[in-house]
Biopython code that builds the backbone (N, CA, C, O; Angstrom):
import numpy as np
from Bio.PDB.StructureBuilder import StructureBuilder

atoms = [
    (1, "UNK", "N", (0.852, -1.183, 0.000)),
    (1, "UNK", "CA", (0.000, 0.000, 0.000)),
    (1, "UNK", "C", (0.891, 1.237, 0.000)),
    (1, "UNK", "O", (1.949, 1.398, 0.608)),
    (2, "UNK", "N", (0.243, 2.079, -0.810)),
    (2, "UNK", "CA", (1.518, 3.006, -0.890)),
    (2, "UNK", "C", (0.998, 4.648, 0.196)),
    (2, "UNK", "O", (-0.103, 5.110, 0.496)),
    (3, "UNK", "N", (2.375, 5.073, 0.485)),
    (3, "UNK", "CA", (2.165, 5.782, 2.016)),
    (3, "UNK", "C", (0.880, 7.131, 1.746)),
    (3, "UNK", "O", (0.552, 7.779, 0.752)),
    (4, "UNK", "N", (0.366, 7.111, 3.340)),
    (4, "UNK", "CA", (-0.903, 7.928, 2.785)),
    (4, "UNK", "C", (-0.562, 9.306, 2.837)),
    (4, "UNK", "O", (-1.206, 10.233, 2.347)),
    (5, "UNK", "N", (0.743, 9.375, 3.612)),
    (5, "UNK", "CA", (1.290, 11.048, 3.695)),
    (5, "UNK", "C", (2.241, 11.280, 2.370)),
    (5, "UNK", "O", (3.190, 10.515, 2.202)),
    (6, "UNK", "N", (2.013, 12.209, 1.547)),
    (6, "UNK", "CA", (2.965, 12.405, 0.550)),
    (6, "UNK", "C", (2.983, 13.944, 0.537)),
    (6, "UNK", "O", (1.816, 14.325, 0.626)),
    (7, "UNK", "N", (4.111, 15.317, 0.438)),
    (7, "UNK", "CA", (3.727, 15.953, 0.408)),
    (7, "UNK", "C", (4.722, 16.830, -0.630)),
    (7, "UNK", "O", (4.697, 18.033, -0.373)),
    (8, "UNK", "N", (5.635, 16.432, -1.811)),
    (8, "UNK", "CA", (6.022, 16.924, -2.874)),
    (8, "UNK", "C", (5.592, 18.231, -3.857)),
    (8, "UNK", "O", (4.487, 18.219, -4.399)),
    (9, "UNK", "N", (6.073, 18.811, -3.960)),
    (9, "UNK", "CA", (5.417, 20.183, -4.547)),
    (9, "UNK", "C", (5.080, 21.093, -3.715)),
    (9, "UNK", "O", (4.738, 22.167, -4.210)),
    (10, "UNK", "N", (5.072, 21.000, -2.693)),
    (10, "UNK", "CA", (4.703, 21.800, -1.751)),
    (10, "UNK", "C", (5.513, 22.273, -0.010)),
    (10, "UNK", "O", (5.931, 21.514, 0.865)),
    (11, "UNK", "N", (5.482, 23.679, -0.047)),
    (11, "UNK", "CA", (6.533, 24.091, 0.949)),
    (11, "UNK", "C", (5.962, 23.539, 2.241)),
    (11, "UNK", "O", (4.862, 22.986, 2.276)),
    (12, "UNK", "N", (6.890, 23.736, 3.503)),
    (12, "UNK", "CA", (6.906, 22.809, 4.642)),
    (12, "UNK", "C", (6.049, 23.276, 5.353)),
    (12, "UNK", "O", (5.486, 22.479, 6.103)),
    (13, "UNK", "N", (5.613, 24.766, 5.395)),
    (13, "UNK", "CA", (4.562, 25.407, 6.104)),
    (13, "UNK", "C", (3.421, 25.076, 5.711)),
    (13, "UNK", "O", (2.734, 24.405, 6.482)),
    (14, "UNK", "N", (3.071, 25.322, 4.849)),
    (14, "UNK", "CA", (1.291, 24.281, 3.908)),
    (14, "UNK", "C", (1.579, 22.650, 4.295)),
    (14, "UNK", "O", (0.739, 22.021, 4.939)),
    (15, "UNK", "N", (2.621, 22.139, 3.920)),
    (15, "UNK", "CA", (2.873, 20.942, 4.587)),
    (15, "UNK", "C", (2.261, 20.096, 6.324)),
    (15, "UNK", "O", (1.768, 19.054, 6.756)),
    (16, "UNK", "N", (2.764, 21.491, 6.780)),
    (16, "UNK", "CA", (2.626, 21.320, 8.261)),
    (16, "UNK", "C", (0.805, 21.693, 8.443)),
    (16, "UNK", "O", (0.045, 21.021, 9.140)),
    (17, "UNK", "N", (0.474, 22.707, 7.769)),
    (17, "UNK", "CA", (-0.643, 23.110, 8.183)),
    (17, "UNK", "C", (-1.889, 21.992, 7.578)),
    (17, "UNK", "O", (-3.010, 21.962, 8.087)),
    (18, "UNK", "N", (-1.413, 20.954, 6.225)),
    (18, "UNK", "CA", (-2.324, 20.356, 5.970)),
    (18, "UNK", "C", (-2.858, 19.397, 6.844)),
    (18, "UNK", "O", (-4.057, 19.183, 7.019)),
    (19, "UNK", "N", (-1.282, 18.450, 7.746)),
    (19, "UNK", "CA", (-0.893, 17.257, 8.376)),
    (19, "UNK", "C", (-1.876, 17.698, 9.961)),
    (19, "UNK", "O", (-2.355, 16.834, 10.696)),
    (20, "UNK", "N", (-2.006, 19.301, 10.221)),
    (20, "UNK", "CA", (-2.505, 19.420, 11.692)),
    (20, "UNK", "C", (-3.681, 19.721, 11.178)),
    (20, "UNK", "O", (-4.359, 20.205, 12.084)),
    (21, "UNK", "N", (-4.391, 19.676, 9.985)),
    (21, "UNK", "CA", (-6.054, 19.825, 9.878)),
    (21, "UNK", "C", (-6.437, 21.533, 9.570)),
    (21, "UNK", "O", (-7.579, 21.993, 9.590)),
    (22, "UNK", "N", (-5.254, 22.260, 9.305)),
    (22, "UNK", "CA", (-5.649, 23.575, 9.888)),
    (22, "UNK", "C", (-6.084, 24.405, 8.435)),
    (22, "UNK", "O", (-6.259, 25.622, 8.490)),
    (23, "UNK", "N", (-6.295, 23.425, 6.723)),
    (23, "UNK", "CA", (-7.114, 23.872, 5.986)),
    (23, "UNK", "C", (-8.582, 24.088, 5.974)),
    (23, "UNK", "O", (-9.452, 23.239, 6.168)),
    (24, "UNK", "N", (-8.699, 25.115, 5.767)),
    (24, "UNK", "CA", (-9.872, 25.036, 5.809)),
    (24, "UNK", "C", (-11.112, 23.610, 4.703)),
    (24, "UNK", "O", (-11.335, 23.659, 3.493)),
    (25, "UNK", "N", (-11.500, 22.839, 5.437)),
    (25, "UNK", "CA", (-12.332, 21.875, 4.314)),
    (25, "UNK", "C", (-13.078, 22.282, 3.567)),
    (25, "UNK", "O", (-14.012, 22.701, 4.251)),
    (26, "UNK", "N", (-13.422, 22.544, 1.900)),
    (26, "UNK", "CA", (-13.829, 22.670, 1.305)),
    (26, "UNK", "C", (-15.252, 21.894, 0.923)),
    (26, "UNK", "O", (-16.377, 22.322, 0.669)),
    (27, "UNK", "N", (-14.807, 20.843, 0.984)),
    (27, "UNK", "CA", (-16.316, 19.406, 0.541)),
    (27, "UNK", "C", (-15.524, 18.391, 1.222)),
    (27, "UNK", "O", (-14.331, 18.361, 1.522)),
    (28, "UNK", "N", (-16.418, 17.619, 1.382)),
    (28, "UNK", "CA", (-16.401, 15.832, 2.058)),
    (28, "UNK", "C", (-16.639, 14.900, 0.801)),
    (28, "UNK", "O", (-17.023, 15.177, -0.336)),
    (29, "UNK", "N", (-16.408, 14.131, 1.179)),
    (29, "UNK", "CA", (-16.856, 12.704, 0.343)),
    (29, "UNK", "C", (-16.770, 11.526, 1.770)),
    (29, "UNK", "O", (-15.842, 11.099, 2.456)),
    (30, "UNK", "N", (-18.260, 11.308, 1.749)),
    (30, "UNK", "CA", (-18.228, 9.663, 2.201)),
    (30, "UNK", "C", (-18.229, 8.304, 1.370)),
    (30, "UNK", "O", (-18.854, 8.109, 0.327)),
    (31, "UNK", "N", (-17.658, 7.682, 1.833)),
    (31, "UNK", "CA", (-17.591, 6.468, 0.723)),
    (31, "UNK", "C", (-18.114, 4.988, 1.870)),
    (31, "UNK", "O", (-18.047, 3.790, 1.596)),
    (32, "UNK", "N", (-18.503, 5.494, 2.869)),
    (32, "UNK", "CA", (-19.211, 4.725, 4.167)),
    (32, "UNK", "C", (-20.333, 3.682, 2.664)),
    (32, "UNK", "O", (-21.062, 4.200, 1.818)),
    (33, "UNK", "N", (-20.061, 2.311, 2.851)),
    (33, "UNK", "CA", (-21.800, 1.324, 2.220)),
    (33, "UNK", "C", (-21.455, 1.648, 0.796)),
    (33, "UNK", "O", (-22.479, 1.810, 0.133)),
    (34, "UNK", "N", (-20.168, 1.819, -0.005)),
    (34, "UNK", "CA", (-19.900, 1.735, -1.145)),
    (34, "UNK", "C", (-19.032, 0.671, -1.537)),
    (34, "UNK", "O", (-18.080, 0.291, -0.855)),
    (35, "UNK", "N", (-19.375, 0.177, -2.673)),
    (35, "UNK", "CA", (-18.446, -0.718, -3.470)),
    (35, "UNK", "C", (-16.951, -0.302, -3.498)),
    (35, "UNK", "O", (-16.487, 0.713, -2.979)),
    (36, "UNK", "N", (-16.409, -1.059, -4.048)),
    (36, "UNK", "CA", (-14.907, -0.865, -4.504)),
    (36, "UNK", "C", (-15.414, 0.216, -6.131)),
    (36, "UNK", "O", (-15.098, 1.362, -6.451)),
    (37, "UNK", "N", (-16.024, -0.506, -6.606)),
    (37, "UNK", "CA", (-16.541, 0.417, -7.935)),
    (37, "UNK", "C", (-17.210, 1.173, -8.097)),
    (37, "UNK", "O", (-17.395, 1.589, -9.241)),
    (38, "UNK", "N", (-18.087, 1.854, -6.674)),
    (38, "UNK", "CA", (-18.511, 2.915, -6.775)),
    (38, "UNK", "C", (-18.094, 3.961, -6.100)),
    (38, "UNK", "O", (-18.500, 5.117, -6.224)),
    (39, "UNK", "N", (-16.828, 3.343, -4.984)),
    (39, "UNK", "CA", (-16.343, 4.178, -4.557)),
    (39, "UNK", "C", (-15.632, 5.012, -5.343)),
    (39, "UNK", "O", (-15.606, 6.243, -5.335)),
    (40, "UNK", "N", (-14.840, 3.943, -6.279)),
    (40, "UNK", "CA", (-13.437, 4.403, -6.904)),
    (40, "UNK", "C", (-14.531, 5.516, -8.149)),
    (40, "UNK", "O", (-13.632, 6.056, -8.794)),
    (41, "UNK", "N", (-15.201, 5.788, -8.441)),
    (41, "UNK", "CA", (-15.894, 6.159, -9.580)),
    (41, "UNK", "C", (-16.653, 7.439, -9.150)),
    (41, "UNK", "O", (-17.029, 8.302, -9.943)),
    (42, "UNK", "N", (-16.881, 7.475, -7.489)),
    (42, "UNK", "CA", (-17.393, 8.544, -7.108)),
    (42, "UNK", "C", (-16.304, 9.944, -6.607)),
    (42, "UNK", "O", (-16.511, 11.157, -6.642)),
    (43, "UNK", "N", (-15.120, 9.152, -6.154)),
    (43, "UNK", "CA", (-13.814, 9.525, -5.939)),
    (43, "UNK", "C", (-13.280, 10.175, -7.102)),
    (43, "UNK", "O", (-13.077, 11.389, -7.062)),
    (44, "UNK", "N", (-13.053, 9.571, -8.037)),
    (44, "UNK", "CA", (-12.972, 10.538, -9.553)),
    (44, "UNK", "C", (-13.797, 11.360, -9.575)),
    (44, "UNK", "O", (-13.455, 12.542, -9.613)),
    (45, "UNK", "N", (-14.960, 11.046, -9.559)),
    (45, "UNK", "CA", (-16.196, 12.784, -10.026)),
    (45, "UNK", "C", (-16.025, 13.472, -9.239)),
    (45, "UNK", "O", (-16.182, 14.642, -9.590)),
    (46, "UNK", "N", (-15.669, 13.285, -7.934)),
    (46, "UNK", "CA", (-15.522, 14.253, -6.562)),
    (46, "UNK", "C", (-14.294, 15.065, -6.735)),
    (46, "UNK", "O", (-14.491, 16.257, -6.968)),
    (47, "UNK", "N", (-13.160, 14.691, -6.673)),
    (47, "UNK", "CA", (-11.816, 15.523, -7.186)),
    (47, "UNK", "C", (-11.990, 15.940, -8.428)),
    (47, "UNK", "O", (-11.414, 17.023, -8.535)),
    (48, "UNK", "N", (-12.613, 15.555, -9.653)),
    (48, "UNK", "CA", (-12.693, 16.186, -10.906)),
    (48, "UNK", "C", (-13.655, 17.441, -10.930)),
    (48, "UNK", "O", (-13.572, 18.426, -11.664)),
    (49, "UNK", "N", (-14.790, 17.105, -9.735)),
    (49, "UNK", "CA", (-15.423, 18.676, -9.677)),
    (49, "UNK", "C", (-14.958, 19.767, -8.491)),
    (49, "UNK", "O", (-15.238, 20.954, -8.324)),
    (50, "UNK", "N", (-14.202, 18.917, -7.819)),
    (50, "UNK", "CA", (-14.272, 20.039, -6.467)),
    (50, "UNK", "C", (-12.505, 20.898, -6.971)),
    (50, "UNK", "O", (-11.939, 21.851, -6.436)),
    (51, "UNK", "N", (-12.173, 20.229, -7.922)),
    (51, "UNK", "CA", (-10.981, 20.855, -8.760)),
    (51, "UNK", "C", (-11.578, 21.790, -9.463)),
    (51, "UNK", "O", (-11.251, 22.976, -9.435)),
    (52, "UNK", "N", (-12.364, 21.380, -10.045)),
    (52, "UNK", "CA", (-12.965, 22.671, -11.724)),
    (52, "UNK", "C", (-13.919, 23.557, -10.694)),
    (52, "UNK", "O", (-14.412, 24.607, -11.104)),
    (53, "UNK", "N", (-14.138, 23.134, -9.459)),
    (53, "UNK", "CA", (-14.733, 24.288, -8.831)),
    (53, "UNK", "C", (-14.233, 25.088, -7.965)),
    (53, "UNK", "O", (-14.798, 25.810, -7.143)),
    (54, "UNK", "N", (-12.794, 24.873, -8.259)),
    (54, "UNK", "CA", (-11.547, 25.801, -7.161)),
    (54, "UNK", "C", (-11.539, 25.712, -6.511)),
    (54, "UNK", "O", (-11.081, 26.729, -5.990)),
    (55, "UNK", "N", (-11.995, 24.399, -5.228)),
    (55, "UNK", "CA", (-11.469, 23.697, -4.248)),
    (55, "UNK", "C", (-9.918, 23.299, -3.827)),
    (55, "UNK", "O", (-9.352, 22.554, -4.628)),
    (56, "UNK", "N", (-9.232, 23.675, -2.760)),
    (56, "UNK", "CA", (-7.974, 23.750, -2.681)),
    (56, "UNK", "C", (-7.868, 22.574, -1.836)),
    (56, "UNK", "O", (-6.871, 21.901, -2.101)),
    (57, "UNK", "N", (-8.718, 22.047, -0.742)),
    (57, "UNK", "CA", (-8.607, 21.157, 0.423)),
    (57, "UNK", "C", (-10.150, 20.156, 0.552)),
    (57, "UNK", "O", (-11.311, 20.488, 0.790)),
    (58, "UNK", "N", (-9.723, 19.270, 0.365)),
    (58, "UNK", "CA", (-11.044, 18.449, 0.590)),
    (58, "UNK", "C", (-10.757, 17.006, 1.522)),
    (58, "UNK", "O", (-9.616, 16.548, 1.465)),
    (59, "UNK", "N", (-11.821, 16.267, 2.407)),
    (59, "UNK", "CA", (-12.119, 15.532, 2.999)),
    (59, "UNK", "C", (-12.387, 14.178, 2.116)),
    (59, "UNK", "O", (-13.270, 14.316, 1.269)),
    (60, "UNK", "N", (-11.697, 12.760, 2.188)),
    (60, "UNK", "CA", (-11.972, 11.764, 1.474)),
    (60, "UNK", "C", (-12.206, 10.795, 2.736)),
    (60, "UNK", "O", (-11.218, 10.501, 3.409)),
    (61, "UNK", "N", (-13.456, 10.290, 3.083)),
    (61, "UNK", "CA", (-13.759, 9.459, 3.995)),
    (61, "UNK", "C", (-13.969, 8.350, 4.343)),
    (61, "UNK", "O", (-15.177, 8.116, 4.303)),
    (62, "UNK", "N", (-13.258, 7.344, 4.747)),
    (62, "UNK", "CA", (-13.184, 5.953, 3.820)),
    (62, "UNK", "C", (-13.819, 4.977, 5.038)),
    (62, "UNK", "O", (-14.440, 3.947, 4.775)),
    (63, "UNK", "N", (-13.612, 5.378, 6.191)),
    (63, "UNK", "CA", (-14.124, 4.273, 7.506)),
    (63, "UNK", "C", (-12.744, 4.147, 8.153)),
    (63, "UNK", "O", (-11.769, 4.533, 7.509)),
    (64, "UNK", "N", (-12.595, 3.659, 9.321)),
    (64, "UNK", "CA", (-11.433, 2.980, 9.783)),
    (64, "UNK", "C", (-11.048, 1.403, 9.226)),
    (64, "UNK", "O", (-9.947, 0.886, 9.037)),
    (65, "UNK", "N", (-12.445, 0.861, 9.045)),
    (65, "UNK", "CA", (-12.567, -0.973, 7.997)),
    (65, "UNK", "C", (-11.806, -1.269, 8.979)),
    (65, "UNK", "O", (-10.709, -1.126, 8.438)),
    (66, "UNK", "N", (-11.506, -1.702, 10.457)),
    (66, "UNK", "CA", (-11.220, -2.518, 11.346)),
    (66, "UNK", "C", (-12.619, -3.586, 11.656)),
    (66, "UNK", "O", (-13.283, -3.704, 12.685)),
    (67, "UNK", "N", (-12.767, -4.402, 10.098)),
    (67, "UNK", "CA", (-13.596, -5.349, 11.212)),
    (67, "UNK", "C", (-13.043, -6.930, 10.809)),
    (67, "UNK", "O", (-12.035, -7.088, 10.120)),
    (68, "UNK", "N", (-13.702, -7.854, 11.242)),
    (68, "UNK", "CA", (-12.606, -9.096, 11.548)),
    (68, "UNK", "C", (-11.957, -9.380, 10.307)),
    (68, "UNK", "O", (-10.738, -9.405, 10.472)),
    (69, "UNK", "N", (-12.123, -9.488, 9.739)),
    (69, "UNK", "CA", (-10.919, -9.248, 8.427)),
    (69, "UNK", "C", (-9.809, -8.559, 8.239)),
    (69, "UNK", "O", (-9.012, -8.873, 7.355)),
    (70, "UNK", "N", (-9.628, -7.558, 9.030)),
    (70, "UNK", "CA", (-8.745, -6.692, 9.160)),
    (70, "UNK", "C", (-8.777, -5.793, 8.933)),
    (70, "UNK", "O", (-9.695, -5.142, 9.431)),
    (71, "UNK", "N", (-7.549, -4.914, 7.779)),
    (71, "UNK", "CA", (-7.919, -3.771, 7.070)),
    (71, "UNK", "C", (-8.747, -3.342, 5.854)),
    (71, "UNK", "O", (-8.631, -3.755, 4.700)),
    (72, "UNK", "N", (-9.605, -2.432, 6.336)),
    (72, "UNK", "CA", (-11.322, -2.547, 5.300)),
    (72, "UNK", "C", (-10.500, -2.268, 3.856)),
    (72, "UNK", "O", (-9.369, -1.821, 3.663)),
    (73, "UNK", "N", (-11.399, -2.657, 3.055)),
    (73, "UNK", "CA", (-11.380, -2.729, 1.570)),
    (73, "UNK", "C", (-10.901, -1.268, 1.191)),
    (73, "UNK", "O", (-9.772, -0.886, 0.881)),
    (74, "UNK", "N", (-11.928, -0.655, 1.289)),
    (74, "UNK", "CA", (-11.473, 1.026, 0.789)),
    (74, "UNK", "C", (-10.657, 1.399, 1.677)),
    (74, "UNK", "O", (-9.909, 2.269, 1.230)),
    (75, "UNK", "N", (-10.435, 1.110, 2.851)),
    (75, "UNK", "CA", (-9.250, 2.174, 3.181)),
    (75, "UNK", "C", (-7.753, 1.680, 2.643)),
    (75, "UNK", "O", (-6.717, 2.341, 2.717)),
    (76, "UNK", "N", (-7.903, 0.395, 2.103)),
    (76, "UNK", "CA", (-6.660, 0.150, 1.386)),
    (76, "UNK", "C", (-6.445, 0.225, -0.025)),
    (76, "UNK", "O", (-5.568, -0.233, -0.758)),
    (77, "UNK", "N", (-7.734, 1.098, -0.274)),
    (77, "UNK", "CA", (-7.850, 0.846, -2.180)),
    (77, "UNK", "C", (-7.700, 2.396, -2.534)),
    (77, "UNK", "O", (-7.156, 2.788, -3.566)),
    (78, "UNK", "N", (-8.345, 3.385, -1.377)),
    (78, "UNK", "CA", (-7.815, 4.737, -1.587)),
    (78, "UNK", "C", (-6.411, 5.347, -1.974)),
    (78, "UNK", "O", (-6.328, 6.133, -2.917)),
    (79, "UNK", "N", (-5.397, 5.004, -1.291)),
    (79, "UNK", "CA", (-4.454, 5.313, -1.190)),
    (79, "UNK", "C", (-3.477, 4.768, -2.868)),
    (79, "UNK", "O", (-2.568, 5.238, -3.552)),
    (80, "UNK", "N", (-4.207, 3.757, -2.888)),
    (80, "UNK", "CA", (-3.936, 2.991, -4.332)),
    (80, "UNK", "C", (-4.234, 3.897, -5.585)),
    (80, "UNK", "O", (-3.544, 4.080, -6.589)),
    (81, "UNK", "N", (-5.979, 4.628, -5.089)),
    (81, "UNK", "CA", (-6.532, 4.908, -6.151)),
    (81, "UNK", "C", (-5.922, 6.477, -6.712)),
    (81, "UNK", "O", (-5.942, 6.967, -7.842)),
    (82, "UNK", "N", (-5.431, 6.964, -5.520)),
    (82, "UNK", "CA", (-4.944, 8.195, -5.583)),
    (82, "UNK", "C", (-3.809, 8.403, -5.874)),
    (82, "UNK", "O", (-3.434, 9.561, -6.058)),
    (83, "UNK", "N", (-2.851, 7.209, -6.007)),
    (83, "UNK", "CA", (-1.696, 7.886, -7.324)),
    (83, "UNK", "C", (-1.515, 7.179, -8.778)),
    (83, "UNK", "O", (-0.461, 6.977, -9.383)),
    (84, "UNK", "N", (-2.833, 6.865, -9.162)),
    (84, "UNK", "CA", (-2.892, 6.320, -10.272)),
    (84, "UNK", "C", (-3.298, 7.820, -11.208)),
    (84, "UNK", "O", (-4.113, 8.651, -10.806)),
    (85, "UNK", "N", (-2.709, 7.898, -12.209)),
    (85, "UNK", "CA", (-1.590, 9.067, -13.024)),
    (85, "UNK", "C", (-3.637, 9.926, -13.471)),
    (85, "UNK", "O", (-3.553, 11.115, -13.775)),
    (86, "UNK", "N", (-4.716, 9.509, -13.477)),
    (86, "UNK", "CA", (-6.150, 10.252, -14.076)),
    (86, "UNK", "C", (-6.442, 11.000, -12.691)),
    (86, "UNK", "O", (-7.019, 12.086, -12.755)),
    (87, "UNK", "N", (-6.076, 10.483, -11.441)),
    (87, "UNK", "CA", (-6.429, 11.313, -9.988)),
    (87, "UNK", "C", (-5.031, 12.273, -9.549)),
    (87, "UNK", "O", (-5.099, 13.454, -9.210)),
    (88, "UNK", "N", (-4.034, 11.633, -9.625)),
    (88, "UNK", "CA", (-2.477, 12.203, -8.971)),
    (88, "UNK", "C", (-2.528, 13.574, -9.745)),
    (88, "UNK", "O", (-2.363, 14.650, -9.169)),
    (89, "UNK", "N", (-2.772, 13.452, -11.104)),
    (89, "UNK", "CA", (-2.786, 14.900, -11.816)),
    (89, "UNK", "C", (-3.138, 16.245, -11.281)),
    (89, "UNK", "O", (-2.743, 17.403, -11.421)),
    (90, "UNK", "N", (-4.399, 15.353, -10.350)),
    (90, "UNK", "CA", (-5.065, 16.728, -9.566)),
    (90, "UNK", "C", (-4.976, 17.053, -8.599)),
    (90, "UNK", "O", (-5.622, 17.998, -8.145)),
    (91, "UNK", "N", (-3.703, 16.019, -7.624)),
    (91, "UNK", "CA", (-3.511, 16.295, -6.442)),
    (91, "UNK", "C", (-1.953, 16.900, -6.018)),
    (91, "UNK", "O", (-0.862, 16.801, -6.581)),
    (92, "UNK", "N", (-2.207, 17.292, -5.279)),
    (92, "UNK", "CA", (-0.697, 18.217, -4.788)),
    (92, "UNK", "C", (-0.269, 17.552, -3.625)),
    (92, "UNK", "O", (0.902, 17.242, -3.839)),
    (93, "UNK", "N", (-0.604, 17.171, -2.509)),
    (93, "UNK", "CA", (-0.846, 16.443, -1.452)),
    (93, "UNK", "C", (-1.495, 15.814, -0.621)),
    (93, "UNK", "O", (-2.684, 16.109, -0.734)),
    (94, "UNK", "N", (-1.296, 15.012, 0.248)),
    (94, "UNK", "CA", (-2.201, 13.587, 0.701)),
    (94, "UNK", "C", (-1.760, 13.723, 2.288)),
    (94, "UNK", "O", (-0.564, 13.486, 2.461)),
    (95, "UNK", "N", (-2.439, 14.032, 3.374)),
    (95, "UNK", "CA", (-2.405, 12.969, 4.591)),
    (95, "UNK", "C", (-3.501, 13.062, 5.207)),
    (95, "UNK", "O", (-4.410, 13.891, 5.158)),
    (96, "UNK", "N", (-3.237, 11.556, 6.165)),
    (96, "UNK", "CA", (-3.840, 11.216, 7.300)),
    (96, "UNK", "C", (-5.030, 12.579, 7.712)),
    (96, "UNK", "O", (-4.638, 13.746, 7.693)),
    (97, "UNK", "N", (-6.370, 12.248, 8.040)),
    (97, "UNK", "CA", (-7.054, 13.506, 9.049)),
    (97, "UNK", "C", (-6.917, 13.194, 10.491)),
    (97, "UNK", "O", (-6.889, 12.225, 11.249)),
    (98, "UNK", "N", (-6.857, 14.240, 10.499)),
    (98, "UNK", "CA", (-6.895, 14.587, 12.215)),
    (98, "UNK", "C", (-8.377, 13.925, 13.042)),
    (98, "UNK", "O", (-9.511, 13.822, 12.573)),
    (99, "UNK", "N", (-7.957, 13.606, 14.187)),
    (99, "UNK", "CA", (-9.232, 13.131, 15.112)),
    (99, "UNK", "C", (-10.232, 13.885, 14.706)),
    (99, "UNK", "O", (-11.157, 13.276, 14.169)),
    (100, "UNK", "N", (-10.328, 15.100, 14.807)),
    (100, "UNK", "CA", (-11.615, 16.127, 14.732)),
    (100, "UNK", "C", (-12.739, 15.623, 13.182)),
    (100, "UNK", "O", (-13.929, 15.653, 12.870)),
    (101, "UNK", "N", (-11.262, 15.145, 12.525)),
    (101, "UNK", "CA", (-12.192, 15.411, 11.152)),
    (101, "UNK", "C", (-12.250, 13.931, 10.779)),
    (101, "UNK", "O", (-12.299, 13.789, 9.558)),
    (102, "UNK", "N", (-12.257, 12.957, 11.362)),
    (102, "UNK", "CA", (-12.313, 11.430, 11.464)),
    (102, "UNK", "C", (-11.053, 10.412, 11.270)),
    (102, "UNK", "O", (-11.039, 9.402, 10.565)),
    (103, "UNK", "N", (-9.964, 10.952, 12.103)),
    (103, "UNK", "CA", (-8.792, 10.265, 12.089)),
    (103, "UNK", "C", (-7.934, 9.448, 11.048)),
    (103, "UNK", "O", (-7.332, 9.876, 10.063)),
    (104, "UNK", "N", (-8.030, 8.250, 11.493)),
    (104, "UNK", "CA", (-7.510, 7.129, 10.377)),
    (104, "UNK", "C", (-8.655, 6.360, 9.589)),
    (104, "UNK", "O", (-8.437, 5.311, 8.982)),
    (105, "UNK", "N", (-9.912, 6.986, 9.656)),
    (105, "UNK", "CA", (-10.536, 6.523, 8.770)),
    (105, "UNK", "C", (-11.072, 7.916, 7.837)),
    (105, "UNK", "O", (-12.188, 8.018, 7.327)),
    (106, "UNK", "N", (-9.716, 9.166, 7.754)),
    (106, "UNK", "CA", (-10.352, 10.050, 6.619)),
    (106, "UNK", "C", (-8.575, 10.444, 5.918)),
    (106, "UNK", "O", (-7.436, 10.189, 6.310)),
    (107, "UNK", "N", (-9.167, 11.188, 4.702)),
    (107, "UNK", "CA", (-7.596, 11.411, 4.549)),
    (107, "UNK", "C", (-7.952, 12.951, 3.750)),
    (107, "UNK", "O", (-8.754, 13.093, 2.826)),
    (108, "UNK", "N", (-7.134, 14.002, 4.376)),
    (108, "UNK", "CA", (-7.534, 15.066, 3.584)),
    (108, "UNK", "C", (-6.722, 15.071, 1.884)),
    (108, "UNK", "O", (-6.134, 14.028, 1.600)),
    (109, "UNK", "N", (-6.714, 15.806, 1.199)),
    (109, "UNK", "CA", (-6.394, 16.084, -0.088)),
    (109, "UNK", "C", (-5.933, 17.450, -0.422)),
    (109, "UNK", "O", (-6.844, 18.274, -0.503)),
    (110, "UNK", "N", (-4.670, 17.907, -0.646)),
    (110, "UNK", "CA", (-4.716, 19.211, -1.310)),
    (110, "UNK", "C", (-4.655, 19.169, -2.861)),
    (110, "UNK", "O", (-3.878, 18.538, -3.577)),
    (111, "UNK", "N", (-5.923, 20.205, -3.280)),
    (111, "UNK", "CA", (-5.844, 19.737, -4.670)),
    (111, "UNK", "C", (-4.943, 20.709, -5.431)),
    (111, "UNK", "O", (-4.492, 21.604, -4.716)),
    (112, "UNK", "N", (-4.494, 20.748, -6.999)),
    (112, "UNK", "CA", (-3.805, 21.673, -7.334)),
    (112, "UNK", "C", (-4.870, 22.790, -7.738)),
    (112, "UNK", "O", (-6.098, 22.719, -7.690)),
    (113, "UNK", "N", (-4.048, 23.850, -8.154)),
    (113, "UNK", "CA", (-4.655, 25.348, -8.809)),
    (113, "UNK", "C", (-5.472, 24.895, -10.098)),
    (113, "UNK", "O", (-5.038, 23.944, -10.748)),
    (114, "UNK", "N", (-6.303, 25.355, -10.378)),
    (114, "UNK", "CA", (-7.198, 24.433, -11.896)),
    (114, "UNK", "C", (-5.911, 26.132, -12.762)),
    (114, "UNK", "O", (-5.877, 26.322, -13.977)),
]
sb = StructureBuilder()
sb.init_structure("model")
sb.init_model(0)
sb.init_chain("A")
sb.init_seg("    ")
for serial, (resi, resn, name, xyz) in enumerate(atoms, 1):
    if name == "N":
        sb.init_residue(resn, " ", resi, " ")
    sb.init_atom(name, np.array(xyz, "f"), 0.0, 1.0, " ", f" {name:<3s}", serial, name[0])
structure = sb.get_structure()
């Protein structure tokens, strides 16, 4: 699984401020009671509009998926889905959310400038 913090292109202060929650959130996405294929499909339309609508910071919400199986489906397919080269295009940086905004089962997004 590839790491959920990435923060390339971007200086250490936006860096720091994404990692402590302190963007302001733009839009959410829950993906809570979704497929693998409707997640991954709603996840594209969600970054493809909250980009063309000059969204800088957004919420991707996947669950914690701690149940007896282990680690849930989407929270290990996100991280996958997001540097595949049709989503990465639009992203600038990736981590972990903060408790407030649903911990290890959310991951914020900085998107780029459209």
């Amino acid at each position: 699984m590839p790491p959920l913090d990435r923060f390339a292109g971007i200086d250490r202060a936006n860096a720091e401020r994404l990692k402590r929650g302190l963007h302001r959130i733009e839009a959410r996405l829950d993906l809570h009671g979704m497929t693998q294929a409707e997640a991954h499909a709603a996840l594209s339309a969600f970054i493809a509009a909250s980009r063309a609508a000059g969204r800088r910071c957004v919420l991707v919400i996947t669950g914690r998926g701690l149940g007896q199986s282990g680690l849930g489906v989407l929270k290990s397919s996100v991280p996958r889905w997001l540097e595949e080269p049709e989503l990465r295009r639009h992203i600038l940086a990736i981590a972990p959310a903060q408790p407030q905004h649903g911990g290890p089962g959310a991951t914020y997004l900085l998107l780029r400038r459209r």
